[in-house]
N, C-alpha and C positions, 0 to 999 in steps of 0.2 A: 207445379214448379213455376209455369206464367204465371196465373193467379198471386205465388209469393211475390216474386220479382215487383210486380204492378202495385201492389198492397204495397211494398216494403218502399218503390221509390213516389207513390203517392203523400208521400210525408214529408214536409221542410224538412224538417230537422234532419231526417236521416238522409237526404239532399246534399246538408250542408256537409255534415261528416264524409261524404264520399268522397266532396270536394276538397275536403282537409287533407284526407287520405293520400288521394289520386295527388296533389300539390306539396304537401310537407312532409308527413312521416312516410306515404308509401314510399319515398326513397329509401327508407332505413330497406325496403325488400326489392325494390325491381332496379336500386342502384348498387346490389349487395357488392358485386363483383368489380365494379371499379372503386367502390369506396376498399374493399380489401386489397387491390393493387395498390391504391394511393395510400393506404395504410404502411403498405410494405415501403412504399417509396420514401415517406417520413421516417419512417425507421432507419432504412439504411443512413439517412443521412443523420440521423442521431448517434449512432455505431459509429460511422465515420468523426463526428464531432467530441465524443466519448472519447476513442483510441488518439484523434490529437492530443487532446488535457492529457491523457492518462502518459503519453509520450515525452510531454514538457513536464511532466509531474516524476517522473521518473528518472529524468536524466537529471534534473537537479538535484535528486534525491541520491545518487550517485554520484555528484559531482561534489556534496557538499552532505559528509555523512548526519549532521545534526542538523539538517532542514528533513521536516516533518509538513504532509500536506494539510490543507487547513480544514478547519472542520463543512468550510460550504464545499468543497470540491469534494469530502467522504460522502458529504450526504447529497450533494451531486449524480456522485457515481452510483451511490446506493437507490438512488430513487432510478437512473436509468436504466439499472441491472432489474430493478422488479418490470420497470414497464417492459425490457424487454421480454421478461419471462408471460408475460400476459398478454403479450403479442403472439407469443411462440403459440402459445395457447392457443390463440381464437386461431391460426392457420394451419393449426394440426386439424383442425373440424371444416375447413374451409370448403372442401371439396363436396364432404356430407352434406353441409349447408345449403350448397350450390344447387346440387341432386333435388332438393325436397321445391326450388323454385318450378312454375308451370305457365301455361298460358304465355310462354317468351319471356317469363322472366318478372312477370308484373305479377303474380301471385304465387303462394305459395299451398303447398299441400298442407303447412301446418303454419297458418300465416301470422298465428302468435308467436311459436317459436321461433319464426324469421324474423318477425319484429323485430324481438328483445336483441337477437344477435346481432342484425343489423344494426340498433339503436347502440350497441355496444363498440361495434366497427368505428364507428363512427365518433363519440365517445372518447376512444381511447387514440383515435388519428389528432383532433386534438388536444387533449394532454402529451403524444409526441410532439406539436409541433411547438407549445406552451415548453415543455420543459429541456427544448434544441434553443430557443430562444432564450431562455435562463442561461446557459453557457456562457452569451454577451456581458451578462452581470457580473460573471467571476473575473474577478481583477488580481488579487495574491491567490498564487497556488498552493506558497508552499512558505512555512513560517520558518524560524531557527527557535528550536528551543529547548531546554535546556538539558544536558545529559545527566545520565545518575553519577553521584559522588566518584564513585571507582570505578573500571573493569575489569571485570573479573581476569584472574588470571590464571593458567594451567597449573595444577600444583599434582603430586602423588595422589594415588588415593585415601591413603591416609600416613600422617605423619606422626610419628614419634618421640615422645621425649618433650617436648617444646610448649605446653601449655605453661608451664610457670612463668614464664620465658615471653612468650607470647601476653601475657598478662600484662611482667613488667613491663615492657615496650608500650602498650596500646596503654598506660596510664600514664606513664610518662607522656604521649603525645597528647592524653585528651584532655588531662590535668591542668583544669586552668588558676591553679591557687599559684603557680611554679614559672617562671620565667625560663621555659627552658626551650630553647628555640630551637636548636641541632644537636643532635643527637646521633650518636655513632655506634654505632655494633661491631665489633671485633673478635677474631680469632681467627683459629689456625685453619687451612685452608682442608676443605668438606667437613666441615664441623656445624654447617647446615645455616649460615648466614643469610644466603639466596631462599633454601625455604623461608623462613622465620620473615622477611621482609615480603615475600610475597602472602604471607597468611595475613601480614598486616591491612596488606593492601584489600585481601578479600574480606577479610571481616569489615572493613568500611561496605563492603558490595554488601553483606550479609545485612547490617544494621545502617543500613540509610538513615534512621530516622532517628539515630540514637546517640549521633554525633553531628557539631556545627558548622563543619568542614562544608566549603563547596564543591570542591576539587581535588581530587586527590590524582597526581600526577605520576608513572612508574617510569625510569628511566635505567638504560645501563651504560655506567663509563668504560669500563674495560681498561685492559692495561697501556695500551695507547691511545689516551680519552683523545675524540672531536669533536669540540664543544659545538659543532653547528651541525653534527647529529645529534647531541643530545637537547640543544635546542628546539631542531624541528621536530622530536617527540613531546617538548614542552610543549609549543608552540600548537601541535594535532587536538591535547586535550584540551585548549582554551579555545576554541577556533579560530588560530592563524594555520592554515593549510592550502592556502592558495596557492598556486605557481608564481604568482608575482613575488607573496613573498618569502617563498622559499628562495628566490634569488636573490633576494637582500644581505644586506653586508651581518657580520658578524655584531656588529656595533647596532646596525638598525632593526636586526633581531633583537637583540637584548633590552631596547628601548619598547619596543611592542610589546614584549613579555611582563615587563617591569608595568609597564604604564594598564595590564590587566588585570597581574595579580595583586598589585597594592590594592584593589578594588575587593578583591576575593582573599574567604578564610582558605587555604590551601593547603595539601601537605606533600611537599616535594619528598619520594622514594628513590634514594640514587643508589643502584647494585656495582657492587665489585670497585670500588675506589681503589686504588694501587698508589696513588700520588695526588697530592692535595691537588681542589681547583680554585677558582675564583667564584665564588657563586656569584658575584657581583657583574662577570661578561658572562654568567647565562642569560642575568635579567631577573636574578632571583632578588626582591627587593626587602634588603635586611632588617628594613628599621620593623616588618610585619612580622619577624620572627618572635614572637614571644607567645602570649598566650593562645593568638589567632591564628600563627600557620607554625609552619613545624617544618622544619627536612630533616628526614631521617637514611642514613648511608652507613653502607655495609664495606667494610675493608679487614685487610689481613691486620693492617700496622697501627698499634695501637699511637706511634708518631703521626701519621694520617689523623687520626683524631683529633689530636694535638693542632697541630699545624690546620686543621679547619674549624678550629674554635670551638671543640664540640659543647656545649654548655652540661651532655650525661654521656659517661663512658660506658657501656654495654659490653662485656667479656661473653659472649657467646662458648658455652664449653660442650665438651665430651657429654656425650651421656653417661648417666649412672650404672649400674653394673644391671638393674632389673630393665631401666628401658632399652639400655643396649639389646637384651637377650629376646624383648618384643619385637621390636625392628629385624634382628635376624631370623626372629621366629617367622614373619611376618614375609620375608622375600624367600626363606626356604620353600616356608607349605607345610600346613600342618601333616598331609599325604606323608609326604618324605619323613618328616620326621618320627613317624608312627609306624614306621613301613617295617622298622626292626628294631628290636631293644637295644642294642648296640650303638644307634645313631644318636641318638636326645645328648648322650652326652659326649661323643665326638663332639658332636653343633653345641654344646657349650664351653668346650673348650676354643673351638674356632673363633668363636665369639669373644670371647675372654682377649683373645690375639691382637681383637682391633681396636681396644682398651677403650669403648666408646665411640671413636671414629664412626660417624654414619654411612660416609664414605666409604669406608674399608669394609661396614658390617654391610652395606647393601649390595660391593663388588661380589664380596665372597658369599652372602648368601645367597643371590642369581645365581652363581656358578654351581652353588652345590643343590640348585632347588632340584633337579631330576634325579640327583646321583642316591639310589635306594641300594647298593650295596656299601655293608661296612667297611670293606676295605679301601673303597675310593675313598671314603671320610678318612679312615686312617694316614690313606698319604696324603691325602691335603693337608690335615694336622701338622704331618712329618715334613711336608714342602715350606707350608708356611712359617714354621718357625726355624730352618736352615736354610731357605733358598725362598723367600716369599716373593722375590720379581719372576720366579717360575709361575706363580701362582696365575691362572687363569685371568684377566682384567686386571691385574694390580698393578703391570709396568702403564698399561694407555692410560690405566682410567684412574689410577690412584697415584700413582706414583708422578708421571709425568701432569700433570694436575698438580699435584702439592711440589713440584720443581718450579713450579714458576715464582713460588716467596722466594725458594735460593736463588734462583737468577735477579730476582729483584733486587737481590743485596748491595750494598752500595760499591763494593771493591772488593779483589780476589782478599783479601788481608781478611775481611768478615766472614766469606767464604769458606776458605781455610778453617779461620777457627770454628765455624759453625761443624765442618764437617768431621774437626777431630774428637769434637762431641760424642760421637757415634762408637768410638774404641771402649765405650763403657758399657757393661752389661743391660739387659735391659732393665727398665725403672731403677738405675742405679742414682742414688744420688751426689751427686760431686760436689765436692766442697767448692768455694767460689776459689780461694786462696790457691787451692792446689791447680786448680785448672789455670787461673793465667800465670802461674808459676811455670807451669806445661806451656803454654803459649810463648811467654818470653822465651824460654829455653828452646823454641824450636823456632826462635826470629820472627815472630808473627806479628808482637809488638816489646816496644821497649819498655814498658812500666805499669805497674799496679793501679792507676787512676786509668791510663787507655785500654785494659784488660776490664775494667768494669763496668768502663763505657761501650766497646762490645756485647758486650754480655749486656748490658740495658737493652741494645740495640737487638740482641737475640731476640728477648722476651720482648720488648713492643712488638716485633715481626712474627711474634708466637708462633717460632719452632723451638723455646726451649721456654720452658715452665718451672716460675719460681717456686721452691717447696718452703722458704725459709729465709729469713734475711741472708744465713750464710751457704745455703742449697739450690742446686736448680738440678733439673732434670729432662730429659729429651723423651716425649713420647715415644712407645713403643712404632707406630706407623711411619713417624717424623723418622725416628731412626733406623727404618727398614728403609726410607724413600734415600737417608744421608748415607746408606752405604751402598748400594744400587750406582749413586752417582760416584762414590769413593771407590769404586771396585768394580764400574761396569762403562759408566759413563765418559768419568775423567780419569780411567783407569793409568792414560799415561802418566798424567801429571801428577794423583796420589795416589794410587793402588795403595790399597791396606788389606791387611790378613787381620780379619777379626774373627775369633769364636769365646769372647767371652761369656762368661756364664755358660758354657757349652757342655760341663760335667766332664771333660775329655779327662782321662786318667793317663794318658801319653800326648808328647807336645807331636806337634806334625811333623810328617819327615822335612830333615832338615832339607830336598829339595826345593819343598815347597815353599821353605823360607827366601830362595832366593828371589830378589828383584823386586820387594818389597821396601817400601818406604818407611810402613808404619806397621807394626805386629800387635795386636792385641791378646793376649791371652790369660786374662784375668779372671779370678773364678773359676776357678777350676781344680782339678782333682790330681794334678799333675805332680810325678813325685823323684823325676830325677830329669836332667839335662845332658847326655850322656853322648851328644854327635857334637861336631863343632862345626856350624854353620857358618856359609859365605855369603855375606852379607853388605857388599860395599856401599847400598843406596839406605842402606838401614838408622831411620832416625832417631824411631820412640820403639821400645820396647817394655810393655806391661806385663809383667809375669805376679802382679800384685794377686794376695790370696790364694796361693796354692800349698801344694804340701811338700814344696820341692827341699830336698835335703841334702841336694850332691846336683854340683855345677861343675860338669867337666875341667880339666885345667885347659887352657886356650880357647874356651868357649866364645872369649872375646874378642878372638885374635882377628878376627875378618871384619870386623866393623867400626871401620876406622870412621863414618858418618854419625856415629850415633851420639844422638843429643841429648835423649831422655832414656834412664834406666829406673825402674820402678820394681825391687823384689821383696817390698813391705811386706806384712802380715807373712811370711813364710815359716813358721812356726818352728821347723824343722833346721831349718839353715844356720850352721857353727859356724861353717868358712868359707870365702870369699875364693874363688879359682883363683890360679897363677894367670898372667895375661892382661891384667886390669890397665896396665901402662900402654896398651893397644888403642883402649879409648880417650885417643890423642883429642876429641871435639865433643868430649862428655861434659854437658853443664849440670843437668838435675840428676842425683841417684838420691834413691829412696833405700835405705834396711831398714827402717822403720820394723818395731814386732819382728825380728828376727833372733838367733841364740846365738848371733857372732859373738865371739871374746876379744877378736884383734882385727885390729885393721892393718892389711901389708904394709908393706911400708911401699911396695910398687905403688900407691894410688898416691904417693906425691909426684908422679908424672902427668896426673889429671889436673894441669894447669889452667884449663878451661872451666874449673867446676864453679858451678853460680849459685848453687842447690846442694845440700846437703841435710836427709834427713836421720838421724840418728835415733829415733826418742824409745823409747824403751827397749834399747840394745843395750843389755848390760856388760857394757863394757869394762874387761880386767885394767885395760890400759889405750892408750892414745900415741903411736909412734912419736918420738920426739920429734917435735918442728914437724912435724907435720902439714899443722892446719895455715903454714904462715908459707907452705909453698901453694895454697887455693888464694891467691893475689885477687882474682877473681869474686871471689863468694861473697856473697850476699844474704843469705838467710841460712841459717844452721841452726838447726831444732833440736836438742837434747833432751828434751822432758821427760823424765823418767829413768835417763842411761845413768844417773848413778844410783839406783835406786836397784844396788845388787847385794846380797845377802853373803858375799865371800869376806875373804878378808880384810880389813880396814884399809891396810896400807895399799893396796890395791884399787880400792875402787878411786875413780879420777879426781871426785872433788872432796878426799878425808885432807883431812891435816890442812897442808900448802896448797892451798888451789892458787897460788899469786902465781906463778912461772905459769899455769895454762892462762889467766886473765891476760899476762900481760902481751902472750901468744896472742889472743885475739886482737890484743890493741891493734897487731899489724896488719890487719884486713882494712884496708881503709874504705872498703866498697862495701863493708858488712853492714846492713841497715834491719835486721831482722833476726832474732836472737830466742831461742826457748830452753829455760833451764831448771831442771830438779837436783834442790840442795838435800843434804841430809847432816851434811855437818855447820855450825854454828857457825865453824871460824870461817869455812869457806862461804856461806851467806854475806858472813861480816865485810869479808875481801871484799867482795863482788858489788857490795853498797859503797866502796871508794872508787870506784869507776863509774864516772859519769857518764861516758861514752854508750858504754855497756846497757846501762842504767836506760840510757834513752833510746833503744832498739831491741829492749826485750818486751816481747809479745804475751809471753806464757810464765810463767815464775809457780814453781812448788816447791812448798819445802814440808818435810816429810820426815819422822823420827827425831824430832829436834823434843829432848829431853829436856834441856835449858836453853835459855832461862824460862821464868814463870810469866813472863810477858813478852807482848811484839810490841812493839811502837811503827806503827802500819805510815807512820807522815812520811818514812825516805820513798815510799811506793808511792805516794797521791801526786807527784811528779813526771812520774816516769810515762813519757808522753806515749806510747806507742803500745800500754801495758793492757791487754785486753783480757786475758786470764787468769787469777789468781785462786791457787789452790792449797790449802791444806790438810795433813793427812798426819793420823796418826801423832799429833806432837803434843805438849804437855803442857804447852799455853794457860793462863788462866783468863786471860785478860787480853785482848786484841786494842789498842790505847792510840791516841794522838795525846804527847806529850808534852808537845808544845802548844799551851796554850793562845799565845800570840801567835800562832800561823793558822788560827782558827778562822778569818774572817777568809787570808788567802786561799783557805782549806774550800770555803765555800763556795768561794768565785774562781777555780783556778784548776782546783784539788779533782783525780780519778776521773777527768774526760773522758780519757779512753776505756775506763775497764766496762765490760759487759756480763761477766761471767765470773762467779764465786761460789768455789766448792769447798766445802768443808767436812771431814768425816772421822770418825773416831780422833775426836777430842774431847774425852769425857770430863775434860776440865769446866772448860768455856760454860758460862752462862747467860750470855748475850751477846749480840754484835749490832751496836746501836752504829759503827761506826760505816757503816752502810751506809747511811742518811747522806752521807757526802761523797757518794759515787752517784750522778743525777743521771748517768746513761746505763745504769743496772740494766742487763733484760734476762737474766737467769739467776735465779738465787737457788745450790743444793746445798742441805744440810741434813746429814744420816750421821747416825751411830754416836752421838752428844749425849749423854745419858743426864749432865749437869746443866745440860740448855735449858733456861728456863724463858727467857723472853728470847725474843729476835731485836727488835726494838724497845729498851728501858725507855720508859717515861722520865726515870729517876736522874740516868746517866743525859737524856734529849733537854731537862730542863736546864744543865748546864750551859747548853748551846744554845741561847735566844737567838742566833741568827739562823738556826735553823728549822727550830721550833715555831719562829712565826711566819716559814715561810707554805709550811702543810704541804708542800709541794713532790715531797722525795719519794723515789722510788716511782716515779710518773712512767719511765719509759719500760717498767717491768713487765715481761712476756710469760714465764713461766717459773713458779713456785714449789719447788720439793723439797721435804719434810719426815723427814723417815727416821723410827724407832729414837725417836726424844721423849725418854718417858715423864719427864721432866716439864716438857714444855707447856704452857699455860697461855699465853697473848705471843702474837705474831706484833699485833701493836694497840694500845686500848682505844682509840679512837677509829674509826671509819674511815679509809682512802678510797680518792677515787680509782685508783689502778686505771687508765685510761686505755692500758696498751694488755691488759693482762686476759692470757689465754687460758693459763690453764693451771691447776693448782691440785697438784698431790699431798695428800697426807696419809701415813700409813703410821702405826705403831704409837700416837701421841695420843693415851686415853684419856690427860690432861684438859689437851686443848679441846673448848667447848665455841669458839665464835671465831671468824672468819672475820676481818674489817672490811670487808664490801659494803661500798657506797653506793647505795642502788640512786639517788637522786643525782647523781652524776655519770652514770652509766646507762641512758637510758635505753634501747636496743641492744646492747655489749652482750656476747655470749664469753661462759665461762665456765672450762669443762672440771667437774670435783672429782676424784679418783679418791681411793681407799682401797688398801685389800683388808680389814678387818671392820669389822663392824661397828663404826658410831656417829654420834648424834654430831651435828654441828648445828649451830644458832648461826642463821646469816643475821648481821649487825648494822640495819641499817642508820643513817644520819641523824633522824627523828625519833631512834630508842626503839620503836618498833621491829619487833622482832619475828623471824620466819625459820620455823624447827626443818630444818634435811636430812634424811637418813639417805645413808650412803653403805650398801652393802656390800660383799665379797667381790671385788674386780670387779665393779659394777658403774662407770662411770656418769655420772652427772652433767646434764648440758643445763645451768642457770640462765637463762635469760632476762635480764633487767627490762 
């Protein structure tokens, strides 16, 4: 081993190297252990320099949700998170390491693998103390930058019904061919508004890249909007979210917002509007409304709309009868519903109840998800459709929920009449006429123009839905919520007894009737009145459509309040009780469809009456003087009441009808008049009364034998004539005679008529004289066996003022056509029909073309009905022609 030693340090070189050793790298082994303490030392204070950044990086990040750290402080922290992992490392061996040193420390037992370690210690102390030093470099920690278009927001887990819906909306906003800047969604309250805008919002989250929106903003007004809450949610998504300037003025918010968004493409989402605002003190800046940004806002009142400019009205509806029954499917469980054969169709009629309502179908489908016996469905069925504020969730969650459109109403007057909406069975449809006739009569308002301006004001607030220019209707929910309030809520103030449409075969006992304000009981199977009820607060009583045939005598005697009497349609009913002179404050009675023959003569004590309907009461006779002791009356409807099969001298207008016309002259308050002639001479009367003449509504005349023509010009005046029918008469020719009132005929003539029925007149062969009624919207024509045209080209070429105007018959809605074997052209040319719905033809094997103008209809749907089997040529403009079959009851929707 000398001998090595001696040999080995005999040599320069290997001299030199000991010296290298012993002086530079043997540190990396006999300094192992203080370089791994000073290793440790540089670390810690790296960890500690780390945890401050990561401290002020964090609370700004917290302070300021869209500052994001920058990329030197990621890769900062990412490079000190590995070296400290590589630390961990060499000091989990440290020990080991330490063990293998000898000699004190200056050698080791394996002094290459101390080497390397050592040389590694060492190494990696400075790259800590290199990249603690980097720290000083980093000057930003933390950037602002920019958020995604939308955020998301909580919705169900799946919805219903609303992809078409969700379409239209999201084209309307993205559609940049369209200047449409605001945008409004409307309907009736849980009819799924609040979804449908929040889907909007998240399909912006879903398709980032797929719209040019920068910002898409959600906001809720609620029904006592604060604009400087709805602000600071504007203001959160642009980044103003400072405490400074959340304390800013109303005015110096708006200015901030404004001076952002004009910058940015935007789409402002505003939930539940109850009352217009000013978007202009949000800071919503309007001249960027059009292609680039959009606001889009959800409310009950389609006036809201209105009154915030909306530039697209959006009617948000009911669901259809299949989505409804997914939706209920969907909150029941398919479990439950399968759990018994019994239940699938319980749960569709349940469904059926909420007539779409998702609202309603989601309340009641929760409630009935567990319920797996049939009888529990049974009485839910049986609860919901007599007592549905019992129904589990319907008073909190539905009911009280859609109260807050009635409370919003402008005045107890709209209230009112909203709530007596409800006394109709349900999906009934009410005439408009008859209900503010009901209204007046019960003081709610004074006249027929402020009865239909409520009634506008119903349907913009959509709790009553128009079925028809002259129809509206109250959903079935709407009118579970309008009786709940009529009969539970404001029970002081109107308590109503309604069970229309209830099938009852007995009326209720007459206890029940006391202390009621308003009685419904319409629809129904009821067939004698046989108690005499006390009634002193009694106002309206509907006993319309039943099968009552025996009305106690003094039935009436306790209801000295009562304003409206309605015992129309009673099929059954000859005579009127004794007692009628009781109803001292009766303005409206209806016998309308009754088999009275006399009216007492007590009912000229009904000095009050404002209303009187008579119309197909075939009446024997008319007490004398009668109708000149109703000082009062105002609208008297007769249509049909002489159209009775007894004797001549008998019926009211044979022979002399002058003594009853000149009876009526004495009404001086009478403005509404409907009458069925059958005799000639009494027509003739009735045409020398000009008073008369200008307050009839409805005019038929029926069995008129002679003469072989009408001369229809005394009618084209008659300012107020909206009905004209005839029946059964022997006409050949329906004529304007006067040729010189032809220009006034055009410019002056049949404003008001809308409606013309004609039937079994096997004479007639055309009625060109239609052309100059320009507000037609119903044309019926059955049982004409000699109708050959409807419009003569032959008779039209007479009239060049009307011939060149192509204009007529613009406002028509609906066409029938029935058993004219005769007929051939409706008209030879092609009209636009602009307004026309729907067009029946039955029994005309003749007619082969339709004048539909498809170049002027373009979208227009228009439905073709047939019950027998044939061809029709649709006729368009261009000559081009398009063959339709139309089969047994099998209707037709054309779309141009």
């Amino acid at each position: 081993m000398g001998n090595l030693l001696s040999s080995f340090l005999s040599s320069p070189e290997s001299f030199r190297s000991i010296l290298s050793y012993v002086g530079g790298e043997a540190k990396y082994v006999w300094a192992l252990q203080v370089n791994l303490d000073a290793l440790q030392a540089e670390l810690d204070k790296l960890i500690r320099t780390k945890d401050d950044l990561l401290n002020k990086v964090e609370l700004v990040e917290q302070q300021q949700p869209r500052a994001r750290r920058t990329n030197q402080v990621k890769g900062w922290l990412q490079r000190v998170q590995e070296t400290v992992t590589k630390v961990v490392d060499l000091q989990n061996v440290r020990d080991q390491e330490l063990d293998r040193l000898c000699l004190g420390g200056f050698c080791s037992k394996d002094l290459a693998s101390s080497y390397y370690f050592g040389k590694k210690v060492v190494t990696l102390t400075e790259q800590v103390i290199l990249l603690k030093n980097e720290r000083g470099e980093i000057k930003d920690i933390a950037e602002m930058v920019p958020e995604d278009a939308a955020v998301e927001l909580a919705l169900e887990r799946t919805v219903v019904g609303q992809e078409s819906m969700l379409d239209q909306v999201l084209r309307c906003i993205t559609d940049q061919e369209t200047n449409r800047g605001i945008i409004g969604l409307y309907g009736t309250g849980g009819v799924g508004k609040t979804t449908l805008l929040k889907q909007v919002n998240n399909k912006f989250c879903i398709e980032q890249r797929q719209h040019h929106f920068d910002v898409v903003i959600w906001g809720v007004v609620s029904r006592e909007p604060k604009l400087d809450k709805i602000q600071d949610a504007i203001g959160k998504r642009i980044g103003l979210s400072a405490e400074s300037w959340m304390d800013k003025s109303l005015e110096e918010k708006a200015l901030d917002i404004s001076n952002i968004l004009s910058r940015k493409k935007f789409v402002l989402l505003l939930d539940d509007i109850w009352q217009p605002i000013d978007l202009t003190e949000l800071g919503i800046p309007l001249q960027s409304l059009n292609v680039s940004s959009k606001v889009v806002f959800t409310t009950r009142s389609l006036d809201v709309c209105g009154s915030m400019e909306a530039d697209e009205k959006i009617e948000v509806k009911c669901l259809v009868h299949d989505e409804a029954w997914r939706l209920f499917q969907e909150k029941v469980g398919e479990a439950t519903l399968r759990c018994h054969s019994d239940i699938l169709e319980l749960a569709q009629t349940l469904a059926r109840e909420c007539c779409g309502l998702p609202l309603a179908l989601k309340t009641i489908g929760r409630a009935m998800a567990y319920k797996k016996n049939p009888d529990e469905w049974k009485y839910a069925t049986k609860v919901l459709s007599t007592s549905p504020e019992k129904f589990s969730g319907m008073e909190e969650n539905v009911f009280a929920r859609l109260k807050f459109s009635y409370d919003s109403l402008p005045n107890y007057i709209i209230r009112s009449c909203f709530l007596y909406c409800s006394l109709f069975p349900e999906d009934y449809e009410v005439y408009k006429g008859d209900l503010i006739d009901y209204w007046i009569s019960e003081g709610f308002v004074d006249a027929f123009d402020e009865g239909y301006t409520i009634i506008g004001d119903l349907l913009r607030a959509c709790l009553l839905e128009e079925v028809n220019d002259n129809h509206v209707k109250m959903h079935d929910v709407i009118r579970d919520m309008a009786l709940w309030i009529a009969c539970k809520i404001d029970k002081e103030e109107e308590n109503f007894l309604v069970h229309a449409g209830a099938l009852l075969t007995e009326a209720p006992k007459i206890k029940d009737w006391e202390g009621f304000k308003r009685i419904s009981l319409m629809e129904n199977n009821i067939t004698s009145l046989s108690a005499i009820p006390n009634c002193p607060h009694l106002r309206t009583l509907l006993l319309y459509r039943n099968r009552i045939s025996m009305i106690t005598d003094g039935f009436f005697q306790f209801m000295p309040s009562l304003k409206v009497l309605n015992l129309g349609f009673n099929i059954f009913l000859n005579k009127l009780p004794s007692g009628l002179s009781s109803l001292i404050s009766l303005e409206h009675l209806d016998l309308s469809f009754t088999v009275i023959r006399e009216l007492p003569e007590e009912m000229k004590a009904l000095v009050n009456l404002r209303y009187l309907n008579l119309e197909y009461v075939y009446l024997n006779r008319l007490p004398l003087q009668l109708l000149c002791n109703f000082t009062k009356l105002q609208a008297l409807r007769m249509l049909g009441c002489s159209n009775y099969s007894g004797e001549e001298e008998d019926r009211v207008f044979f022979k002399d009808a002058e003594p009853f016309m000149k009876e009526l002259l004495c009404l001086e308050n009478l403005d509404l008049l409907s009458f069925t002639f059958d005799s000639w001479h009494a027509f003739e009367t009735f045409l020398t009364f000009q008073k008369l003449l200008s307050c009839t509504e409805s005019l038929e005349l029926t069995k008129l034998y002679t003469p072989m023509s009408l001369n229809v010009l005394p009618l084209a005046y008659m300012k107020h004539l909206k009905n004209f029918l005839i029946q059964n008469c022997a006409f050949e020719e329906l004529k304007i005679e006067n040729a010189v009132e032809i220009q006034n005929l055009v410019q002056r003539g049949f404003r008001s008529l809308h409606t013309v029925c004609i039937s079994d007149c096997s004479r007639l062969k055309e009625l060109t004289w239609l052309v100059f009624a320009p507000n037609l919207k119903n044309i019926d024509v059955q049982n004409c066996n000699n109708m050959e045209e409807i419009i003569s080209p032959g008779k039209l070429s007479e009239v060049s003022e009307i011939k060149e105007r192509q204009n007529f018959l613009a406002e028509l809605k609906f066409l029938c056509l029935k058993d004219l074997e005769n007929l051939e052209s409706i008209y030879f040319d092609p009209l636009p029909f602009p307004q026309l719905k729907e067009i029946e033809v039955t029994g005309c094997p003749k007619l082969k073309k339709l004048p539909l103008d498809s170049t002027r209809a373009m979208g227009h749907k228009i439905v073709v009905k047939g019950n027998i089997e044939w061809w029709v040529e649709l006729q368009w403009e261009d000559r081009v022609t398009q063959r339709v079959f139309s089969t047994c009851f099998d209707p037709m929707e054309i779309v141009f």
